[in-house]
N, C-alpha and C positions, 0 to 999 in steps of 0.2 A: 875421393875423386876431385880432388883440387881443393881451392879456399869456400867452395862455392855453398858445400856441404857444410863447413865452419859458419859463415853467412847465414843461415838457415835455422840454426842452432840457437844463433843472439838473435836473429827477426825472430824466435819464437818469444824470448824472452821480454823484448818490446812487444808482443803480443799480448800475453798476458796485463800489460798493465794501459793497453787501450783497446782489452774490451767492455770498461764499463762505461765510453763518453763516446758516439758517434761522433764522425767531422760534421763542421757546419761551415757554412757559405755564407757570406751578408748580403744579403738585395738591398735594408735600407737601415743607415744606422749616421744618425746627423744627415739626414738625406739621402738621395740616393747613391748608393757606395759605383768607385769604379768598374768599369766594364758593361755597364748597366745602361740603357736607353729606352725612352720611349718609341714606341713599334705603335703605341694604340691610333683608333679611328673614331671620330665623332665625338671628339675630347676639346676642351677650348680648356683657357689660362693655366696648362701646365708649368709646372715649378715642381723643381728638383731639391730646392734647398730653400721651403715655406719654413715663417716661425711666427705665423699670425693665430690668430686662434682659430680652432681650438687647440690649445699648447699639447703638445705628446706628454704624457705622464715624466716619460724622463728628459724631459724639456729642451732635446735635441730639434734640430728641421726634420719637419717630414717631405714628403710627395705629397702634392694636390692636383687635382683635375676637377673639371666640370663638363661629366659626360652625359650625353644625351641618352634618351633611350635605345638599348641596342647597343651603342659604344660601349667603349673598354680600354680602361689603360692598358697596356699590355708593353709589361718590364721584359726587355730581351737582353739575352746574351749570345752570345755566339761561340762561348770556351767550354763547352760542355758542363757546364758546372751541374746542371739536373742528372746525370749520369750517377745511378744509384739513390737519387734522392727518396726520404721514406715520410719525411713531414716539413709543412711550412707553416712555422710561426707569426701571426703578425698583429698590431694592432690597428683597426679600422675603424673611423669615426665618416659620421655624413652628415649635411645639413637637415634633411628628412632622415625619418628611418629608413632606410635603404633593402632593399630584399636582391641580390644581386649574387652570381655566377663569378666562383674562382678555380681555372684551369691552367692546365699547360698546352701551349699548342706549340707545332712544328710539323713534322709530317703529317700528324693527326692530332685531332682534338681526344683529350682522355681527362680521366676522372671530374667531369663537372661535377661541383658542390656547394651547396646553397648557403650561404652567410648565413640564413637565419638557422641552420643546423648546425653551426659548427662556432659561432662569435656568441659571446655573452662579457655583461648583459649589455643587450641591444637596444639601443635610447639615442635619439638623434642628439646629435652635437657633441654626443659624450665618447672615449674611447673602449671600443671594446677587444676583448681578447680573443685570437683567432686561431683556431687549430684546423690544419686541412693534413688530410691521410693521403700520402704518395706513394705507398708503401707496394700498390698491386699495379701500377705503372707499365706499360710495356711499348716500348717507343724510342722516337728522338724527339727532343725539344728544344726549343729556343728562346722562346716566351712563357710568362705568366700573364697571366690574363685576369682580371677583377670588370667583366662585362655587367652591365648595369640593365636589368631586365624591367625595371620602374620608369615613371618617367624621369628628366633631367635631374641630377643630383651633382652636386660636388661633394667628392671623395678627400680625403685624408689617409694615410696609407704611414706607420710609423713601424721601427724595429722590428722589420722584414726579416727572419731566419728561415733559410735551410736545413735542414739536418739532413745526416746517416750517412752516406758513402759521396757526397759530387767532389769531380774528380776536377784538377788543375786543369789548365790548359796542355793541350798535346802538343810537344817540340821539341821534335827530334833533332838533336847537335851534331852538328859536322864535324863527327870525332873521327875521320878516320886519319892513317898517319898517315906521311909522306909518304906520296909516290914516287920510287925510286927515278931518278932521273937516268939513267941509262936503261929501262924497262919499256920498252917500244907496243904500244896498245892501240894507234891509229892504225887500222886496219885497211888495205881494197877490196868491198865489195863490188862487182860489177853488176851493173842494172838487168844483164841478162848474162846465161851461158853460151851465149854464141859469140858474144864479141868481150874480147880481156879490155882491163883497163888500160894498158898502153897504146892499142888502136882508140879505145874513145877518147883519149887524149890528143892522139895523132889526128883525130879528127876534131878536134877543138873545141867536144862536148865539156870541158872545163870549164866554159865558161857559163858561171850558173844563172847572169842575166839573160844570156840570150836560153839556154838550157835548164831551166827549173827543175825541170822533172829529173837530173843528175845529183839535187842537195842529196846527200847522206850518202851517195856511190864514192869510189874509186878518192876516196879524200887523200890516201898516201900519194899516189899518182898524183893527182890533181892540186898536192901542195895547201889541201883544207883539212888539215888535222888541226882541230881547234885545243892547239897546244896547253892539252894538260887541265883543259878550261873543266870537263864533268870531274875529274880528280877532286878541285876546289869549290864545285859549284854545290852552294849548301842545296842539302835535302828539303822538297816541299813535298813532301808524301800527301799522297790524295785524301784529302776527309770524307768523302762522303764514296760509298760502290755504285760501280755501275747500277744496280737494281735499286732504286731508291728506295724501296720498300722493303728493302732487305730486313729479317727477324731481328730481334734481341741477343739472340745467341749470336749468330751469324756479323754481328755488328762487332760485339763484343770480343770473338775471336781477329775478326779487321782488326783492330783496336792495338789487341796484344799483340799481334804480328806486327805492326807498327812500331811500338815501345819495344819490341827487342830487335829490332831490323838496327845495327850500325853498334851493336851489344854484344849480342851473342849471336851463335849460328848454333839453329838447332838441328838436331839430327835429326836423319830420315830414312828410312827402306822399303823398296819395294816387297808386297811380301809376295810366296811362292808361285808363280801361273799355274803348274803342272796341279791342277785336280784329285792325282792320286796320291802326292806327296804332303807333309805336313804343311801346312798352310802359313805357321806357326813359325817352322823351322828356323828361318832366318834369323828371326829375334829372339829366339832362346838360344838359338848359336852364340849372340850380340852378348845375354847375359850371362853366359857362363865364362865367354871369356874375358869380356872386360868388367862385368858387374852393372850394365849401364841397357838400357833399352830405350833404341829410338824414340822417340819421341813425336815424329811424322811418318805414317803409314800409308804407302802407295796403294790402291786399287784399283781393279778395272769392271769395267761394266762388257766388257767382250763377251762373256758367254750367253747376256741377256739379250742379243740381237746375233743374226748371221744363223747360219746352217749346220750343223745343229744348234738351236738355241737351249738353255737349261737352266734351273738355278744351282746356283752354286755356290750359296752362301754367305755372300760377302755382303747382304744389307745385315743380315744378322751381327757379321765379324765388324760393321763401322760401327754399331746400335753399340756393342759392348764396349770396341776400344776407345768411344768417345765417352759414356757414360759411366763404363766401369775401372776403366784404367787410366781415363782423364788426357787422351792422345788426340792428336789430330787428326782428320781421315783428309787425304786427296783423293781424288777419282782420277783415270785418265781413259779412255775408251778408244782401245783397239778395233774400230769398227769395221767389220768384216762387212766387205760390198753386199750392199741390198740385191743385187743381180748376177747371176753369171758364176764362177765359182768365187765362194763364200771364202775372200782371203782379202788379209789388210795391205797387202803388199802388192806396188804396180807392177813388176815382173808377173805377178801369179794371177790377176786379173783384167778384164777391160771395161769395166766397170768405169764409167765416162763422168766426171764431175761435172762438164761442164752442162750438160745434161741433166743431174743433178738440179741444178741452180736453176731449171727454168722451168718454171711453168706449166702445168697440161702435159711434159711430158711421165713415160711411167716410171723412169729413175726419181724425178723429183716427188710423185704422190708416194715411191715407196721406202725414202729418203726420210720424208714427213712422216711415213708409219716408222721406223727408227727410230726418230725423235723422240717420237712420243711413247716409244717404249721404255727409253732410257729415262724421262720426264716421269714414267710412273713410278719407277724406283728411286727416283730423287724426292718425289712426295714422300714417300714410306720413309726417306728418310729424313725430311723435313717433320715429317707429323711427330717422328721420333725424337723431335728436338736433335737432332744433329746436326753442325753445319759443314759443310763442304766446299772445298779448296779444289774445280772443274777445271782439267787442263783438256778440255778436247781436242780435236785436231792437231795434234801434238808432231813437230820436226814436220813443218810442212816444207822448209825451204831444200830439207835432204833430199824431195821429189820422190823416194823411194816409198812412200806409202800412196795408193789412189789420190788422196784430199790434195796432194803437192805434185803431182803428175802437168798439170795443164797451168802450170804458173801460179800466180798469184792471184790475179784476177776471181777466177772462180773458187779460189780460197777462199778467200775474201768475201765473198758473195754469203759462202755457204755457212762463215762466223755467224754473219749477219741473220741466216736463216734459223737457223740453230737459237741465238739469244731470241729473236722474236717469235718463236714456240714456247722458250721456255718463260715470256714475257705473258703471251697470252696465257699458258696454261695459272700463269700466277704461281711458278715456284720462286720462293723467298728466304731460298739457305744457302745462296750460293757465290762464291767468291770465287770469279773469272780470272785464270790464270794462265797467259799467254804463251805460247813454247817455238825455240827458236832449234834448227838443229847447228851445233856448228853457232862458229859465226853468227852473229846477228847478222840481219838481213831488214832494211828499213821497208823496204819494199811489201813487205809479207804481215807487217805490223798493219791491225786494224785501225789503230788511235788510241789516244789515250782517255777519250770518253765512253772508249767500245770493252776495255782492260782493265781487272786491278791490280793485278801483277805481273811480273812478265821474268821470265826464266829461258833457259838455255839447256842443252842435254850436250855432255862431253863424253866423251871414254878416251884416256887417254890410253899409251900402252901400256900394260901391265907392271905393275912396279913404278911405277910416275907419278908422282902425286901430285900432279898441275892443278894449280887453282883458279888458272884462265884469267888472270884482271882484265887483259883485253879485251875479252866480253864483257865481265862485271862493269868496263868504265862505256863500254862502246853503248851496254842496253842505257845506262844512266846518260849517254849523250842523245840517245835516240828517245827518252821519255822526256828528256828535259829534269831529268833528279828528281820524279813524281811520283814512281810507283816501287814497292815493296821490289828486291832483284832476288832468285832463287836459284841452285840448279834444279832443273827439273827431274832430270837422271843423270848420272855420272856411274863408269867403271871403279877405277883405282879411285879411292878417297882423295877431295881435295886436305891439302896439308895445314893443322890449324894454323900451325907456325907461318906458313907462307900468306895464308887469308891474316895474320894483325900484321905482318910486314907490309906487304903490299896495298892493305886496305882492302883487299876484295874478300870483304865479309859478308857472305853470303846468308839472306834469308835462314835458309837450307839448306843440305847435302840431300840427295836421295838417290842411294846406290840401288842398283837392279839386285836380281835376285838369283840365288844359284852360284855358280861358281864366282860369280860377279866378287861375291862375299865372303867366301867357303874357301875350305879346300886350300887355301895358300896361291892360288891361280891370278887372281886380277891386286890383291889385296896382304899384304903379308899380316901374320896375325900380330907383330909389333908394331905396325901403322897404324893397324886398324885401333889396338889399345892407346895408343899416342891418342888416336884421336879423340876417342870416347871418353879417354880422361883428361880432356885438355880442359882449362878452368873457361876457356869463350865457348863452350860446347857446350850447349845443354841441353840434355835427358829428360824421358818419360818421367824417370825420377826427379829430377829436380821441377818437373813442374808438379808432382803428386806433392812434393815436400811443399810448397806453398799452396797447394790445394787444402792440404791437410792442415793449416795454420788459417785457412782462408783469404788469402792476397792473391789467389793464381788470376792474373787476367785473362790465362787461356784457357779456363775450364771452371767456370762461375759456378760458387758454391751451391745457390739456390736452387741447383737441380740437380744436386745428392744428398737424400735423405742422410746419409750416415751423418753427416757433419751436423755439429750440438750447433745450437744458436748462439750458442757462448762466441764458440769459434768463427761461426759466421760474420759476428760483429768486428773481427778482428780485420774485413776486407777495408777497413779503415787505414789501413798499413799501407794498402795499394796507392795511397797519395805519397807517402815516403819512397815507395819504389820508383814512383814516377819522376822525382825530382832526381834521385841520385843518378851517378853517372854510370854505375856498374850495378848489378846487385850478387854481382859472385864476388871478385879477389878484393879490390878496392874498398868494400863496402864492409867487407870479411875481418881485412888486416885495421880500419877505422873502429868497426864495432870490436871487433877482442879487444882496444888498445881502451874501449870505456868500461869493458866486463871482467 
């Protein structure tokens, strides 16, 4: 299946000969090393680069402070470097014997551990050797902390280590190629369907001082196509999710969608709606023919709300394809109207959103019992350790489902109700994934504090294998080049070849289900192999293949027993993957040229 599988082969082989040396990170080494700052409170005469005594053993500068009681120096970083950390080495000396608290803090404070349990031997003025366990960690951090729970002491702080997995700084390269220059991707949206861009022009809503509320409309009209500007605008992909509190898994999956956004486009399928049919289908279709199995799995939460409601499966089928076959799960929820007849579709109901959205009335208390139906199978699968990639509300601007019937306005609204259910309930596995139908529509976008990624749904016509850039660059003008770009759904495949020409490298593909796939109807089965075997494509399999070597960052080893510990220690690799620019052809044809 390309060089990628080649690649694979030689990372094993560099495998094997660093599993026996975790990576390590310097906090202080002749002082305090770069990247590093003081963060602490209730600290006087800090110095970064002290060589008074008492001398460090290896007669480098250390850190000193003179903190109060309660104070703490607290060494910060901000490049993730604690990510996977298992132990921190260091030597500490004080003018008293000191009895003092060494943690990490950032979101949360974790593992406090007491000096005098963990340094020897401990005798004021002398240095002692310090071992703290990071090993059962579960968080984000930013700081280390050395809090002084005695009264006033000055500290000494020398040859500071990290060890086990902390990972480089995260910077995503603005690799993609040139945008053809005869490829036209400024697009007219109009701010409503009542009136086209040429009447708002002819009415002089052009001009965006006096008309604000026009940025992002009608810019071919309007002569504001910011010529080519998101083409070259480097990527600033968001660090932190919406849910601050988001899990460890949940993070970690952000993470790796991150590092391969502008890389690879991974594949994706809806799998089957119809209840009597194999569930299954489509992706065993996927490996018989090409040998390759998506890698991103569409589901819906549709049967669990609406009339008839039922289970049907699918927490059990995300429980498995995340923990047993190492995939990604999406959710997307067809939500069939709380009232009236029980259909997602505004033709087939009247089922009134805006209503919905307010208050006291009985659309919105039973709007809220929805919610919170779907919020209890999102538990089940948070408690499961799975995390989830939430497109709800999905193709609001195509109007043709209830949620997109009454504008944007009460869309909008009803985002908002939705995240602040799932805020109070306290789910914390979920990575909010915005969906456009068509055309982006700036109008319909919540923000990009409200978002973590944001996608598009195509179907071109059958046999077409459009890869849309004019959305690809329109979402990236509309986020500002911030968040992860997807399709959400697509018919006919888009074309690899056309996604590295044109740059619009997508996240992911994620084809519907059914004839969509099958059959030779939307998809002929030579596209479809083109695609599955293209080397920027990558498979279920190729993340199993670094799962099984321990570097996958999409499917962290620590929570699949089958994997030896041998192997485990191998996610030391994942700092190599993160520097290179490729880890499939590039990396493939570099390593065979050393093996």
């Amino acid at each position: 299946m390309g060089n990628h599988k080649l690649a694979f082969s030689a990372l094993a082989i560099l495998a094997t000969q660093a599993l026996a040396q975790d990576a390590q990170t310097t906090v202080i080494d002749n002082g305090l090393a770069s990247g590093w700052d003081n963060w602490g409170w209730s600290t006087a005469g800090f110095e970064t680069q002290y060589t008074g005594a008492p001398a460090a053993p290896s007669g480098k500068a250390v850190v000193k402070g003179t903190v109060d009681q309660w104070g703490a120096i607290a060494l910060h970083n901000g490049n993730n470097v604690f990510a996977g950390a298992k132990t921190l080495k260091v030597k500490i000396a004080a003018d008293a014997v000191p009895n003092f608290n060494v943690y990490l803090q950032g979101d949360s404070e974790s593992s406090k551990q007491n000096t005098r349990d963990n340094c020897a031997p401990w005798v004021a003025g002398q240095y002692a050797d310090c071992t703290f366990d990071l090993s059962k960690l579960d968080g984000t951090w930013n700081r280390l902390n050395f809090q002084n729970t005695d009264s006033a002491n000055t500290i000494y702080l020398a040859d500071a280590v990290l060890s086990g997995t902390p990972q480089p700084p995260y910077v995503v390269p603005d690799t993609y190629p040139t945008y053809p220059a005869n490829e036209e991707w400024c697009q007219d949206v109009a701010p409503s369907k009542d009136y086209t861009c040429a009447q708002q022009a002819s009415w002089g809503k052009c001009n965006l001082t006096e008309n604000p509320w026009m940025n992002g409309f009608c810019t071919k009209t309007c002569g504001a196509c910011p010529s080519y500007a998101p083409r070259n605008q480097t990527w600033k992909l968001s660090t932190s999710l919406y849910d601050r509190n988001a899990n460890r898994v949940t993070k970690q999956l952000y993470d790796a969608l991150k590092f391969a956004f502008g890389r690879k486009v991974l594949s994706g399928q809806a799998e089957q709606a119809d209840t009597s049919l194999d569930r299954d289908g489509e992706f065993k279709y996927l490996k018989n023919l090409t040998g390759a199995t998506p890698a991103v799995r569409l589901m819906d939460f549709i049967f669990y709300v609406g009339d008839p409601a039922f289970e049907d499966g699918s927490i059990d089928r995300a429980i498995d394809w995340y923990h047993n076959k190492s995939g990604i799960v999406q959710y997307q929820w067809h939500w069939r109207a709380p009232k009236g007849v029980s259909d997602f579709y505004t033709a087939k109901t009247d089922f009134d959103i805006t209503k919905a959205v307010t208050e006291g009335t009985e659309e919105y208390n039973l709007a809220i019992r929805d919610i919170g139906v779907v919020i209890q199978k999102m538990k089940l699968l948070e408690k499961a350790g799975v995390p989830v990639i939430f497109r709800p509300l999905h193709e609001p601007n195509g109007g043709w489902f209830w949620w997109g019937a009454k504008g944007p306005a009460p869309y909008l609204k009803l985002w908002d109700i939705i995240q602040r259910e799932f805020t109070t309930a306290k789910v914390h596995n979920v990575i909010w994934l915005h969906n456009f139908a068509g055309a982006p529509d700036e109008a319909w976008y919540p923000g990009n504090n409200k978002v973590d990624m944001v996608s598009t749904d195509r179907y071109s016509a059958p046999g077409t294998y459009d890869v849309y850039p004019s959305d690809f660059f329109r979402l990236k003008y509309i986020t500002g080049a911030s968040k992860i770009q997807v399709m959400g759904e697509n018919g006919p495949l888009p074309d690899a070849d056309l996604m590295v020409q044109t740059g619009a490298l997508w996240g992911y593909f994620a084809t519907w289900n059914g004839d969509y796939i099958m059959n030779n109807k939307q998809n002929s089965e030579k596209e479809i192999v083109k695609v599955f075997q293209h080397d920027v494509v990558f498979n279920l399999e190729d993340i199993q293949s670094l799962v099984e070597m321990g570097v996958s960052p999409f499917a962290p080893k620590d929570r699949n027993p089958k994997i030896t510990r041998a192997l485990a220690q191998g996610k030391a690799l994942l700092k190599l993957v993160r520097y290179l620019a490729d880890v499939a052809g590039d990396l493939a044809k570099y390593l065979l040229g050393q093996f």
